[in-house]
gemmi code that builds the backbone of each chain (N, CA, C; Angstrom):
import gemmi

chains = {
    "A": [
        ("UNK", (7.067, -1.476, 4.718), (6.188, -0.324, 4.429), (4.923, -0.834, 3.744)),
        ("UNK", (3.704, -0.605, 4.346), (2.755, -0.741, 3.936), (2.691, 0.033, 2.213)),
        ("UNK", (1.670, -0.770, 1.795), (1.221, -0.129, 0.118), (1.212, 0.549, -0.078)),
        ("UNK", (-0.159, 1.031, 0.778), (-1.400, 2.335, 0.735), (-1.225, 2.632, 2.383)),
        ("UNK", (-0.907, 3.843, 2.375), (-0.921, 4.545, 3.964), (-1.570, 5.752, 4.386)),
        ("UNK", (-2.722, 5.860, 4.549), (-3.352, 7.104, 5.334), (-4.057, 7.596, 6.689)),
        ("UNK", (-3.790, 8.481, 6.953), (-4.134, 8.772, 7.621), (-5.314, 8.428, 8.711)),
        ("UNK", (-5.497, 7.789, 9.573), (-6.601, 7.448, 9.734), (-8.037, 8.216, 10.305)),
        ("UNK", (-7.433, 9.402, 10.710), (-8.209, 10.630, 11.381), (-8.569, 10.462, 12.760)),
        ("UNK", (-9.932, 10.279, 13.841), (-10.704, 10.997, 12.854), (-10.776, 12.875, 12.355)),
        ("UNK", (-10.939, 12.868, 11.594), (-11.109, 14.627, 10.900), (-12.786, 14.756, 11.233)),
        ("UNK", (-12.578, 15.358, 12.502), (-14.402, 16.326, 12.893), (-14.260, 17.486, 12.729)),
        ("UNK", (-14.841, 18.209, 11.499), (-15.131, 19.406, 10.896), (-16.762, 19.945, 11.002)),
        ("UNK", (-16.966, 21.323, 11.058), (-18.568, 21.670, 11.180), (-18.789, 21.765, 9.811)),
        ("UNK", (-20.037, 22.045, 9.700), (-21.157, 22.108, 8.258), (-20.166, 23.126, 7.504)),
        ("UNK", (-19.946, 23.270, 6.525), (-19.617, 24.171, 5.718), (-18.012, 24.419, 5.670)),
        ("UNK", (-17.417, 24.043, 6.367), (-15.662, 23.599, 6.337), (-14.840, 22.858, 5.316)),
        ("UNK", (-14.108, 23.266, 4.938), (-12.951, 22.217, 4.281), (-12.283, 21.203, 5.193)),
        ("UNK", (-12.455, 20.166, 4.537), (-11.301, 19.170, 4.812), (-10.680, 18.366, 3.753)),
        ("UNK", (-9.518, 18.343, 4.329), (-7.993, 17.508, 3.157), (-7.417, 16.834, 3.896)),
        ("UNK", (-6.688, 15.680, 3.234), (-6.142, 14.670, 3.731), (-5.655, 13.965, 2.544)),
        ("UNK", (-4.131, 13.273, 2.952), (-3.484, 12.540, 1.825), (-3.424, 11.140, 1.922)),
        ("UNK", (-2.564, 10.629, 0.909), (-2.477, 9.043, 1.693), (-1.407, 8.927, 0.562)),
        ("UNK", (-0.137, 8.218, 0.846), (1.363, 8.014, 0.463), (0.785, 6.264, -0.159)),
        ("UNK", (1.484, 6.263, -1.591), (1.803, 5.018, -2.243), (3.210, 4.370, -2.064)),
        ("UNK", (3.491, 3.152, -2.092), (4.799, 2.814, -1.867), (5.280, 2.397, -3.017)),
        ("UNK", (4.552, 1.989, -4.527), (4.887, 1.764, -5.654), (5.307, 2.876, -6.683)),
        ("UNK", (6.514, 3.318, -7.255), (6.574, 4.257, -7.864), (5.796, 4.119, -8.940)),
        ("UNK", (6.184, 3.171, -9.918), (5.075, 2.868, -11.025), (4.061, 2.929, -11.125)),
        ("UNK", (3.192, 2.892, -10.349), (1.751, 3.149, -10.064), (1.353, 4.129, -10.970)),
        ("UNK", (0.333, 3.799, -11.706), (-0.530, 5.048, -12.709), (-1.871, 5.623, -12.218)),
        ("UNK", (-2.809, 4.670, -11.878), (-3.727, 4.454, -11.555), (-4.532, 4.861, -10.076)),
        ("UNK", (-5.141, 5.305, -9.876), (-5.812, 5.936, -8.720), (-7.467, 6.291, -8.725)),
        ("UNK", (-7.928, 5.649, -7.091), (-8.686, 6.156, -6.998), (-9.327, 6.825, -5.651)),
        ("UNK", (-10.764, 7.515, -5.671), (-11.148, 7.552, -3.805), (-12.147, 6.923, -4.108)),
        ("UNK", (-12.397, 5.913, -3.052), (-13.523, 5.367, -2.478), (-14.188, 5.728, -1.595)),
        ("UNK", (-15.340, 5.811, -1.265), (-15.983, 5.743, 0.462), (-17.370, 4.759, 1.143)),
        ("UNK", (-17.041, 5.183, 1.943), (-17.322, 3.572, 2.952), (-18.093, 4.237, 3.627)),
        ("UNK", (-19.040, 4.307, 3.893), (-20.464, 4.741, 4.608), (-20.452, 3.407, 6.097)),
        ("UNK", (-20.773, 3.217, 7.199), (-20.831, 3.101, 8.295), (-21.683, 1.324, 7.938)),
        ("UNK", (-21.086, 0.405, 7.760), (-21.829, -0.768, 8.043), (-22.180, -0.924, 6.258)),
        ("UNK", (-21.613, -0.309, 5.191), (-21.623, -0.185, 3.892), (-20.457, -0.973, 3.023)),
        ("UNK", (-20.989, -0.598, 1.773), (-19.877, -1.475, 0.641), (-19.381, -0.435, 0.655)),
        ("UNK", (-18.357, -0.207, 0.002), (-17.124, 0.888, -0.647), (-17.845, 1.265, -1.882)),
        ("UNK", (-17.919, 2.359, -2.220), (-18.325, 2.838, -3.226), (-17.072, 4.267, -4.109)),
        ("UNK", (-17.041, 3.593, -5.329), (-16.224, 4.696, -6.101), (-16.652, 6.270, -5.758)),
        ("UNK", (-15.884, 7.119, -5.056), (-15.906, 8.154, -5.047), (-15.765, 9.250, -6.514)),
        ("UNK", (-14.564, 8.759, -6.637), (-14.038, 9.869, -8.098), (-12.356, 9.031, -8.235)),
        ("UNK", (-11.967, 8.789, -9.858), (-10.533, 8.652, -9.948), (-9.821, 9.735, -10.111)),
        ("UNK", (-8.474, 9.691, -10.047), (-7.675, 10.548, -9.677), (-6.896, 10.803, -11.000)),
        ("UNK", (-6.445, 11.878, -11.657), (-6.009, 12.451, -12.653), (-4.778, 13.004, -12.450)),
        ("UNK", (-3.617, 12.942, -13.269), (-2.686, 12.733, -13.069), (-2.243, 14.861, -12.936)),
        ("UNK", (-3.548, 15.475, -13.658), (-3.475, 16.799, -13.487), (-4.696, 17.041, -12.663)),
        ("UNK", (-4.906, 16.605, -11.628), (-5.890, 17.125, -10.545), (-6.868, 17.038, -10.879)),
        ("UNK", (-7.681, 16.978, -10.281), (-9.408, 16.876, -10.910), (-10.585, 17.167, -9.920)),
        ("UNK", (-11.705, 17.757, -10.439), (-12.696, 18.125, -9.150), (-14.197, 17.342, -9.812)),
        ("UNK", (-14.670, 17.354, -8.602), (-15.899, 16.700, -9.052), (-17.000, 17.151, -8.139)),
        ("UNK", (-17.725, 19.034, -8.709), (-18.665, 18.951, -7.506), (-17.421, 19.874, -6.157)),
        ("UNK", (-18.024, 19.502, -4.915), (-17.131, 19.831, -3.757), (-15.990, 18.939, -3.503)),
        ("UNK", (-15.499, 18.227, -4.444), (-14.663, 17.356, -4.092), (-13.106, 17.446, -4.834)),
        ("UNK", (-12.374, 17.380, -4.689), (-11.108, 18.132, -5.438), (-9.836, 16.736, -5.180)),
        ("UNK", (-9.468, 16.244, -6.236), (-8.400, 14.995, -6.310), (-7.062, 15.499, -6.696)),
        ("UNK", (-5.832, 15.311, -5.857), (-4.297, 15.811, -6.935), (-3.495, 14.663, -6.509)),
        ("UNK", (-2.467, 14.592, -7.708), (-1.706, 13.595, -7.099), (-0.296, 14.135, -7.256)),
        ("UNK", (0.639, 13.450, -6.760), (1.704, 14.088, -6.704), (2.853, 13.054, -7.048)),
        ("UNK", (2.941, 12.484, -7.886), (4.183, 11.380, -8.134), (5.354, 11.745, -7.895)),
        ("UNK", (6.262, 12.495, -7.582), (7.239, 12.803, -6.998), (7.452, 12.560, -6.033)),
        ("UNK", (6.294, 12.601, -5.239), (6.510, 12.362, -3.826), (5.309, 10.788, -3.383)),
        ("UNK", (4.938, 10.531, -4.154), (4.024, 9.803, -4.337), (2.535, 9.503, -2.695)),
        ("UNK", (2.265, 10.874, -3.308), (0.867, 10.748, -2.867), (-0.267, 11.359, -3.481)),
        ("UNK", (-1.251, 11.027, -3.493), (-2.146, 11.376, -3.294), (-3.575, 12.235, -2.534)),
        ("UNK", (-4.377, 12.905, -2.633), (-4.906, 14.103, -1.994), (-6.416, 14.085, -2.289)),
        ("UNK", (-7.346, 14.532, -1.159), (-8.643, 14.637, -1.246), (-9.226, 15.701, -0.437)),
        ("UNK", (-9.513, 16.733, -1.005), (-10.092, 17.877, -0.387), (-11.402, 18.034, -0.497)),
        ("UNK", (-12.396, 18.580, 0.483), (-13.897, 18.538, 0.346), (-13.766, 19.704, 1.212)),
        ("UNK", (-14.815, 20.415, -0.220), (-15.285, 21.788, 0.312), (-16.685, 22.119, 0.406)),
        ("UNK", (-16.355, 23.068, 1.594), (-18.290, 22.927, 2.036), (-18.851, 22.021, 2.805)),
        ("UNK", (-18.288, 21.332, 3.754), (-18.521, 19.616, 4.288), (-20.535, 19.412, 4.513)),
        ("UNK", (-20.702, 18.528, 4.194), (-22.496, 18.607, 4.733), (-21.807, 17.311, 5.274)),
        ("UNK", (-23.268, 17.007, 6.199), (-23.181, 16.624, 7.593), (-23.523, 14.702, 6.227)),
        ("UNK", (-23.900, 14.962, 5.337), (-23.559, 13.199, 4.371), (-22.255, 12.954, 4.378)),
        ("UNK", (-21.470, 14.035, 4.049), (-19.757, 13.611, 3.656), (-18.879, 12.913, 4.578)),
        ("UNK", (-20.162, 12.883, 6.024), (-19.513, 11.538, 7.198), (-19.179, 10.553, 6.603)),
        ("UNK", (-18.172, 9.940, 6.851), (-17.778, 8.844, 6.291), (-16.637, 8.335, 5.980)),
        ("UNK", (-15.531, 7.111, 5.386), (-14.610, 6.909, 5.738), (-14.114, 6.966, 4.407)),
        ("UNK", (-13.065, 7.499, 3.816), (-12.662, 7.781, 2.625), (-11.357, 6.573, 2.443)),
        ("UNK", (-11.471, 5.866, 1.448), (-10.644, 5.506, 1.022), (-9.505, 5.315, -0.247)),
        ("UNK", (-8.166, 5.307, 0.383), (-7.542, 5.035, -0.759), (-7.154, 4.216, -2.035)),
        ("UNK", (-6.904, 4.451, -2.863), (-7.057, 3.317, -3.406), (-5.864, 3.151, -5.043)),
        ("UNK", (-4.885, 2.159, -5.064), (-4.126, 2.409, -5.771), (-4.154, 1.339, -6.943)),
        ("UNK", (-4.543, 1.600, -8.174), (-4.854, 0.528, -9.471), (-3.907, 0.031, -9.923)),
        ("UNK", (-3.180, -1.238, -9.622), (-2.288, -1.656, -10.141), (-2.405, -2.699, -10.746)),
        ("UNK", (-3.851, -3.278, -11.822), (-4.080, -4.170, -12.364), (-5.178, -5.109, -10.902)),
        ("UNK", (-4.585, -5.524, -9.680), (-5.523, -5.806, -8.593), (-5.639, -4.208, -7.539)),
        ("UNK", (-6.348, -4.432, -6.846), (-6.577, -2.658, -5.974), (-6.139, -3.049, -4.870)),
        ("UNK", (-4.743, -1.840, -4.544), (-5.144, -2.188, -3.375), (-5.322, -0.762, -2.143)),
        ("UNK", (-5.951, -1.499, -1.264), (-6.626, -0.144, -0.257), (-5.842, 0.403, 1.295)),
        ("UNK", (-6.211, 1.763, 1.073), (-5.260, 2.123, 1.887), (-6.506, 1.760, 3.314)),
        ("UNK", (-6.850, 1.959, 4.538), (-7.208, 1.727, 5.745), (-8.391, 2.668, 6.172)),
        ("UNK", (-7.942, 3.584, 5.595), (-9.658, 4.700, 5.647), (-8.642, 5.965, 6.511)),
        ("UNK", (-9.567, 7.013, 6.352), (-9.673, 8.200, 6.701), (-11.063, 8.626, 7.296)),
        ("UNK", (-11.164, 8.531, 8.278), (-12.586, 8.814, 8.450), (-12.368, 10.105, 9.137)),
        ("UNK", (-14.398, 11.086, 8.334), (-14.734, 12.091, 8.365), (-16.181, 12.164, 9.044)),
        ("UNK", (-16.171, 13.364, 10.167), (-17.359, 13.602, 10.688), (-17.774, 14.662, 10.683)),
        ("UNK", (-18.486, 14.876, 9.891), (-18.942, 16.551, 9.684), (-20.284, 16.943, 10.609)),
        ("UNK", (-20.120, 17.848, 11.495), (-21.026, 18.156, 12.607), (-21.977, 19.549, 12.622)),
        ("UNK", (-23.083, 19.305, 12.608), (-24.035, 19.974, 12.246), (-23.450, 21.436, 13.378)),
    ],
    "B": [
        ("UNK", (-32.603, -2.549, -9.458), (-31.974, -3.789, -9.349), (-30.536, -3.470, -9.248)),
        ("UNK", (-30.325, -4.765, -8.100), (-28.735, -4.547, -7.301), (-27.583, -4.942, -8.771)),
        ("UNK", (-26.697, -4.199, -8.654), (-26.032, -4.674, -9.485), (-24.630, -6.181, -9.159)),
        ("UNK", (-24.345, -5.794, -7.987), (-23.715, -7.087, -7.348), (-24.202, -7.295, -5.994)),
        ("UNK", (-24.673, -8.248, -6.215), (-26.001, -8.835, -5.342), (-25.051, -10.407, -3.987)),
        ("UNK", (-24.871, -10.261, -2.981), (-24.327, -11.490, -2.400), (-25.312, -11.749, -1.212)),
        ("UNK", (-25.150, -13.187, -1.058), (-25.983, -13.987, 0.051), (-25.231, -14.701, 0.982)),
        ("UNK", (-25.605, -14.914, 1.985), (-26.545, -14.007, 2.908), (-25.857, -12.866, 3.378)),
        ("UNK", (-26.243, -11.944, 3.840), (-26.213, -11.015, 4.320), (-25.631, -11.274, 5.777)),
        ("UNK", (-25.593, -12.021, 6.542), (-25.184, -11.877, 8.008), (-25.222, -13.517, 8.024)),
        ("UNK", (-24.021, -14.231, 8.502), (-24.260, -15.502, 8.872), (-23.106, -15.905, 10.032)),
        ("UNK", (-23.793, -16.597, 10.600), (-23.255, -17.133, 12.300), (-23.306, -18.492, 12.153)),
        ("UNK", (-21.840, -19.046, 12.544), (-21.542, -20.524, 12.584), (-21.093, -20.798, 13.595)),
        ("UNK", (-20.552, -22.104, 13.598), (-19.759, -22.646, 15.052), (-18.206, -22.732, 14.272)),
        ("UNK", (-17.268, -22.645, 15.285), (-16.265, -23.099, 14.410), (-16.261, -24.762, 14.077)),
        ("UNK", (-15.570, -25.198, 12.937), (-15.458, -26.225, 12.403), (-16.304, -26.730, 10.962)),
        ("UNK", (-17.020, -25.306, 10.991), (-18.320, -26.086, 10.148), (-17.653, -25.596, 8.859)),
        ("UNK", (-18.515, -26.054, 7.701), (-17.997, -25.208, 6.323), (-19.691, -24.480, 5.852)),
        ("UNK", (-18.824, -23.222, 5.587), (-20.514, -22.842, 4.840), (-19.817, -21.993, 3.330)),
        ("UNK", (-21.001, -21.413, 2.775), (-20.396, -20.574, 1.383), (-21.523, -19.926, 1.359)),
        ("UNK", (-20.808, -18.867, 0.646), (-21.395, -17.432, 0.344), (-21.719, -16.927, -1.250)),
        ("UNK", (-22.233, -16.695, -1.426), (-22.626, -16.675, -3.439), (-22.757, -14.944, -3.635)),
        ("UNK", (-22.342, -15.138, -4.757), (-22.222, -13.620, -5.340), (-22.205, -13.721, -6.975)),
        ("UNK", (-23.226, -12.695, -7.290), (-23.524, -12.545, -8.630), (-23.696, -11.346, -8.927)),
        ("UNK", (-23.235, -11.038, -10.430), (-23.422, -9.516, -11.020), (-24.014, -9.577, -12.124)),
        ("UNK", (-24.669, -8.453, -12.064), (-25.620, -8.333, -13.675), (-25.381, -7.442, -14.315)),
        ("UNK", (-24.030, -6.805, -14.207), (-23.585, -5.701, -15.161), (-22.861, -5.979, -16.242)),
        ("UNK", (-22.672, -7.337, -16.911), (-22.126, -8.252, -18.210), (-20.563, -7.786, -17.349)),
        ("UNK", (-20.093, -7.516, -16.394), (-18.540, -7.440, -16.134), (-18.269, -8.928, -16.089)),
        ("UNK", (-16.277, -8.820, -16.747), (-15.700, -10.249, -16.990), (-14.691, -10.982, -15.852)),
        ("UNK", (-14.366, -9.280, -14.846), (-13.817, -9.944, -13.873), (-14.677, -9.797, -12.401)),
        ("UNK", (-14.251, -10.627, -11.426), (-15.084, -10.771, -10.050), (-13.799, -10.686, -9.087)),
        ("UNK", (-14.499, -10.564, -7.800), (-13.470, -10.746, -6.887), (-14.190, -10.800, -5.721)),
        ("UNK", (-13.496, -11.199, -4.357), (-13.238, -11.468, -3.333), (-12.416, -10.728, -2.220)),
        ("UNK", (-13.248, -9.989, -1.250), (-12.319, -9.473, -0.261), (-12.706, -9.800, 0.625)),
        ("UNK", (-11.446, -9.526, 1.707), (-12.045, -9.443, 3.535), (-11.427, -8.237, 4.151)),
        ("UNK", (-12.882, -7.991, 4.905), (-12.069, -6.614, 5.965), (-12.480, -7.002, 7.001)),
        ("UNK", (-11.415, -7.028, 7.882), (-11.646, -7.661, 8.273), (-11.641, -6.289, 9.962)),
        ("UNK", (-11.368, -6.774, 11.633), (-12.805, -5.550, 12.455), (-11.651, -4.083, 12.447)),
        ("UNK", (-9.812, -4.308, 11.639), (-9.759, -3.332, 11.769), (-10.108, -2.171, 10.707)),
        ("UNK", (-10.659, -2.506, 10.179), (-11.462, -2.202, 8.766), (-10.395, -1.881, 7.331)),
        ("UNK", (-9.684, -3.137, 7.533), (-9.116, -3.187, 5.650), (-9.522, -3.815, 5.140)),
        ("UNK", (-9.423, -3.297, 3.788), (-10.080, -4.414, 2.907), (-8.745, -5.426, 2.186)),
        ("UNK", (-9.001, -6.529, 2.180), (-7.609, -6.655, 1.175), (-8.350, -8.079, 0.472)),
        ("UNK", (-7.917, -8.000, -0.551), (-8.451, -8.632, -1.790), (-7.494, -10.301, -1.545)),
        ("UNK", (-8.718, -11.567, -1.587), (-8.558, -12.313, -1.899), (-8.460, -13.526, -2.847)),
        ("UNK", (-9.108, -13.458, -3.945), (-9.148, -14.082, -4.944), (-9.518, -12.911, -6.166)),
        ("UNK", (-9.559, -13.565, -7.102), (-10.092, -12.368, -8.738), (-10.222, -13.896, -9.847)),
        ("UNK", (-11.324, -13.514, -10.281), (-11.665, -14.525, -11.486), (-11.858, -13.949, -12.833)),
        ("UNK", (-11.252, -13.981, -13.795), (-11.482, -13.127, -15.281), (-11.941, -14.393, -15.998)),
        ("UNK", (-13.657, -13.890, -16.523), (-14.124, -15.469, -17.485), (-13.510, -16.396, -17.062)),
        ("UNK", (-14.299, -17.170, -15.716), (-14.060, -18.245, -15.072), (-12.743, -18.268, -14.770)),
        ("UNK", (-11.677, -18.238, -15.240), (-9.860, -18.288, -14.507), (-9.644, -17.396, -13.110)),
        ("UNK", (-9.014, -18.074, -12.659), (-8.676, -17.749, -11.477), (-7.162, -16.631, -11.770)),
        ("UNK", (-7.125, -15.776, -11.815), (-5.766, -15.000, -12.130), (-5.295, -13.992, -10.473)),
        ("UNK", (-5.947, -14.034, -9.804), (-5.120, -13.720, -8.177), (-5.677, -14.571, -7.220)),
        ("UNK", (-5.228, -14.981, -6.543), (-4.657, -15.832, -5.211), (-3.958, -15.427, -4.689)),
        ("UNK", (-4.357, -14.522, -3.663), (-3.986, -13.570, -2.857), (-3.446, -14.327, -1.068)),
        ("UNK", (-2.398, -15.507, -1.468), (-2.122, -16.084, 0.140), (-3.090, -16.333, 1.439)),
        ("UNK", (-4.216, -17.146, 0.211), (-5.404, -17.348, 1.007), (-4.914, -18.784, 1.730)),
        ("UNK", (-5.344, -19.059, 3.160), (-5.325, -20.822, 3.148), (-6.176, -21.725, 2.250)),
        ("UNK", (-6.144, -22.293, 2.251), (-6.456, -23.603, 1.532), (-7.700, -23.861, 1.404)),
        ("UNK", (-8.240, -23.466, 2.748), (-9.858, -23.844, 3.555), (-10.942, -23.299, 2.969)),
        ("UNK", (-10.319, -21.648, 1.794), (-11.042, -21.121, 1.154), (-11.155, -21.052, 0.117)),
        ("UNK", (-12.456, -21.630, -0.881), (-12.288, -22.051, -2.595), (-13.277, -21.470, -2.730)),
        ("UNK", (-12.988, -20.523, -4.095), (-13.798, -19.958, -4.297), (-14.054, -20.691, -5.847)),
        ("UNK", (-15.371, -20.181, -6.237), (-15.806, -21.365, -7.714), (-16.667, -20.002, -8.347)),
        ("UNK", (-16.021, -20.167, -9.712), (-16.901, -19.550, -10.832), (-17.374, -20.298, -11.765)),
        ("UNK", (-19.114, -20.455, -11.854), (-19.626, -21.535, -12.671), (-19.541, -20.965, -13.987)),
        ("UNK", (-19.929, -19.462, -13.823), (-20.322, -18.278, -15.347), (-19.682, -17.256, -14.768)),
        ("UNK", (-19.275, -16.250, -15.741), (-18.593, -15.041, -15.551), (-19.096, -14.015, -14.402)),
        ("UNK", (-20.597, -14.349, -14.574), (-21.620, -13.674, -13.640), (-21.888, -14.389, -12.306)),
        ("UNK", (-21.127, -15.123, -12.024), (-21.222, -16.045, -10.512), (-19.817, -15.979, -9.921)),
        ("UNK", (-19.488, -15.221, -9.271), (-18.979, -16.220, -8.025), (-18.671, -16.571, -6.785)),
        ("UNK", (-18.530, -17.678, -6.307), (-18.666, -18.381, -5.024), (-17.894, -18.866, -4.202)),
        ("UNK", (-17.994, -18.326, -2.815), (-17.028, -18.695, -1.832), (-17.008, -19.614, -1.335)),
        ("UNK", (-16.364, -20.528, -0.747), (-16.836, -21.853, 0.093), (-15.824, -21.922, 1.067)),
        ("UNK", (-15.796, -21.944, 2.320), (-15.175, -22.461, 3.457), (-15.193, -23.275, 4.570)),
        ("UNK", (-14.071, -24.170, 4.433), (-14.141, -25.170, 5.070), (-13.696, -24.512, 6.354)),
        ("UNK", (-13.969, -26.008, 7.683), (-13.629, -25.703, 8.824), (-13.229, -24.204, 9.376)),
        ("UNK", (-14.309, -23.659, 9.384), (-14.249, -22.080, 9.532), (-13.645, -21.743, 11.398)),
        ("UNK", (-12.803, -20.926, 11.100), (-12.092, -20.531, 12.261), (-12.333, -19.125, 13.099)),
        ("UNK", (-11.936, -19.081, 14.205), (-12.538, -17.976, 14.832), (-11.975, -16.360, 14.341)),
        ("UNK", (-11.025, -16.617, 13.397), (-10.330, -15.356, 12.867), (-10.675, -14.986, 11.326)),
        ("UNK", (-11.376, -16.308, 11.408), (-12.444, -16.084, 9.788), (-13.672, -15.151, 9.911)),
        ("UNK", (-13.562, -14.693, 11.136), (-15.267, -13.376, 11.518), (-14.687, -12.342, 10.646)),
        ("UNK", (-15.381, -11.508, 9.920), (-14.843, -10.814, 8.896), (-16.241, -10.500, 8.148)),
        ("UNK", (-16.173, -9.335, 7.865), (-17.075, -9.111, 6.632), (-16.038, -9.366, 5.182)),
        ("UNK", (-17.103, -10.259, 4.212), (-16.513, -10.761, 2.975), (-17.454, -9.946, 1.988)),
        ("UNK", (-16.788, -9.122, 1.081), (-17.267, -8.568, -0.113), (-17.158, -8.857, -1.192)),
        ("UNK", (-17.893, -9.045, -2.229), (-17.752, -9.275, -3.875), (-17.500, -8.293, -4.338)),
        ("UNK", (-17.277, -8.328, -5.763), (-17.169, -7.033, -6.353), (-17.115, -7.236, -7.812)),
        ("UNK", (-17.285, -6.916, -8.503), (-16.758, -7.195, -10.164), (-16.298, -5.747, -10.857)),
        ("UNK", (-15.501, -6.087, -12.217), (-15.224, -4.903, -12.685), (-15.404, -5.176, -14.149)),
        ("UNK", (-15.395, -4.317, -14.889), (-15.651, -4.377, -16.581), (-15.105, -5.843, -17.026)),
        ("UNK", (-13.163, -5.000, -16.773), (-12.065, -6.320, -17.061), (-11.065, -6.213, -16.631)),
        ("UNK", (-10.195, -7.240, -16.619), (-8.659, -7.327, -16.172), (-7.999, -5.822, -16.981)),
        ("UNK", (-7.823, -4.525, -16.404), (-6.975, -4.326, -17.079), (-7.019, -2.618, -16.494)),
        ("UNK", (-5.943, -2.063, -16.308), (-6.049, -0.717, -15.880), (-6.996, 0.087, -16.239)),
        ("UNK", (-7.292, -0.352, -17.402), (-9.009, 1.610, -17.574), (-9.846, 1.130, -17.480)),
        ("UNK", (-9.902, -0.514, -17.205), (-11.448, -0.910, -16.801), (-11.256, -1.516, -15.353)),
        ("UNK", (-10.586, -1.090, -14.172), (-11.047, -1.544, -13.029), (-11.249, -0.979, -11.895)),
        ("UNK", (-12.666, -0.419, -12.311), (-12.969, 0.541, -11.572), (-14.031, -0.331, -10.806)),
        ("UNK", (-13.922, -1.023, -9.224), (-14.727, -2.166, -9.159), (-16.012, -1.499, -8.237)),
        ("UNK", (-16.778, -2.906, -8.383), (-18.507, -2.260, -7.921), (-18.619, -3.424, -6.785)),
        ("UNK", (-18.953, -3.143, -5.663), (-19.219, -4.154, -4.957), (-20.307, -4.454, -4.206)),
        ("UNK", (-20.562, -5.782, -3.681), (-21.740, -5.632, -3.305), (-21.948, -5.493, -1.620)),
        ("UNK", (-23.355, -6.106, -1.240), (-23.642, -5.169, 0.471), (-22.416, -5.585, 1.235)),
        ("UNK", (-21.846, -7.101, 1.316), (-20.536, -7.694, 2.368), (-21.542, -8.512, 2.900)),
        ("UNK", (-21.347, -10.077, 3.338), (-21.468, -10.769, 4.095), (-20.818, -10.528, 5.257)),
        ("UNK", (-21.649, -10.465, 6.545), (-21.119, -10.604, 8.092), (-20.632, -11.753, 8.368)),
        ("UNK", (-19.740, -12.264, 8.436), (-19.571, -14.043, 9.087), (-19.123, -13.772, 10.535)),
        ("UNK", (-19.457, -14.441, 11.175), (-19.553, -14.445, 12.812), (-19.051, -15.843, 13.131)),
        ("UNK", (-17.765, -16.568, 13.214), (-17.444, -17.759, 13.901), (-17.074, -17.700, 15.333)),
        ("UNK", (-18.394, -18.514, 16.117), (-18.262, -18.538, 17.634), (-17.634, -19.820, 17.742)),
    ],
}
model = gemmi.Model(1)
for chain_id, residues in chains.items():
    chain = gemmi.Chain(chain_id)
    for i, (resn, *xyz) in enumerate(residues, 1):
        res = gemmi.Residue()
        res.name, res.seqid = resn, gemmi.SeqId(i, " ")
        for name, pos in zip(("N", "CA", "C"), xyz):
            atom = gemmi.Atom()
            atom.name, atom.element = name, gemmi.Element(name[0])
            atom.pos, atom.b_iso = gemmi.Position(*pos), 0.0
            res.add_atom(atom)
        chain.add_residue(res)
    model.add_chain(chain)
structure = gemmi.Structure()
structure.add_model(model)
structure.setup_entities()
């Protein structure tokens, strides 16, 4: 079993839509979380970390779920920037990344 | 000004040759690192340096040494580069070794292209 496992999509949503998507950890211990995203021919850039009681940032909404151990990223309102490949990402002292989720939000 | 800055940007070899790639940060962070994603687009982390020590070695071959002169440098070097070494290679640094500080920053990715 892979680490970090998500979804890979792609998720094509129009302007102004929600989209969600999870991605499963294989470490129970795991504390640490984050989303990244990856813009098209780009570095990874910190999205938002993940809070162990959910957290929003803006149109962007993080939960995690240790019981079942995953993780969650919802975007509300999609604009046609939020293209792009979301990644997972699990802090366990080194990071490691789940494969991407990629999003195409269509005018 | 870039905060983790790597060179070159796109480089094309033959196989066999050795070349290296440099990466520096100017955000006073103590740890660095090393990834490859490689075309199915993962990233997975190959080396990590905290104040010059090497503390992950991530089941790299041999062919790849990476060197930290200062906390704020460091450098890839590969020998006899192979055709499965095409990969974009990223730097990255973070505050420090340690769960509430590794939140990492990375820089543009070197293209390596071995024909």
């Amino acid at each position: 079993r892979k680490e970090v496992e998500q979804d890979p999509g792609p998720f094509n949503v129009p302007e102004g839509a929600t989209v969600a998507f999870n991605c499963t950890y294989s470490n129970s211990a795991s504390q640490s979380f984050f989303w990244y995203r990856q813009d098209c021919r780009k570095e990874p850039k910190l999205l938002m970390s993940v809070y162990s009681s959910g957290n929003e940032d803006g149109r962007f909404t993080a939960q995690l779920n240790r019981a079942s151990q995953y993780i969650s990223l919802l975007i509300r309102d999609s604009k046609l920037s939020d293209s792009a490949t979301y990644l997972c990402v699990v802090n366990d002292y080194k990071l490691s990344f789940g494969a991407g989720t990629t999003v195409t939000v269509r005018a | 000004d870039t905060a983790v800055s790597q060179t070159p940007k796109y480089l094309v070899t033959q196989m066999g040759n050795d070349k290296s790639i440099k990466c520096e940060q100017n955000l006073g962070h103590d740890t660095m690192y090393w990834y490859k994603q490689d075309s199915k687009k993962f990233l997975k982390i190959m080396f990590s340096y905290n104040n010059k020590e090497l503390i992950i070695n991530e089941t790299v071959p041999n062919r790849f040494s990476p060197k930290s002169p200062d906390k704020a440098h460091l450098n890839l070097h590969i020998n006899s580069l192979e055709l499965g070494d095409s990969a974009v290679y990223f730097c990255a640094s973070s505050q420090a070794y340690s769960l509430a500080k590794n939140i990492q920053y990375f820089g543009a990715g070197t293209r390596l292209s071995v024909l």
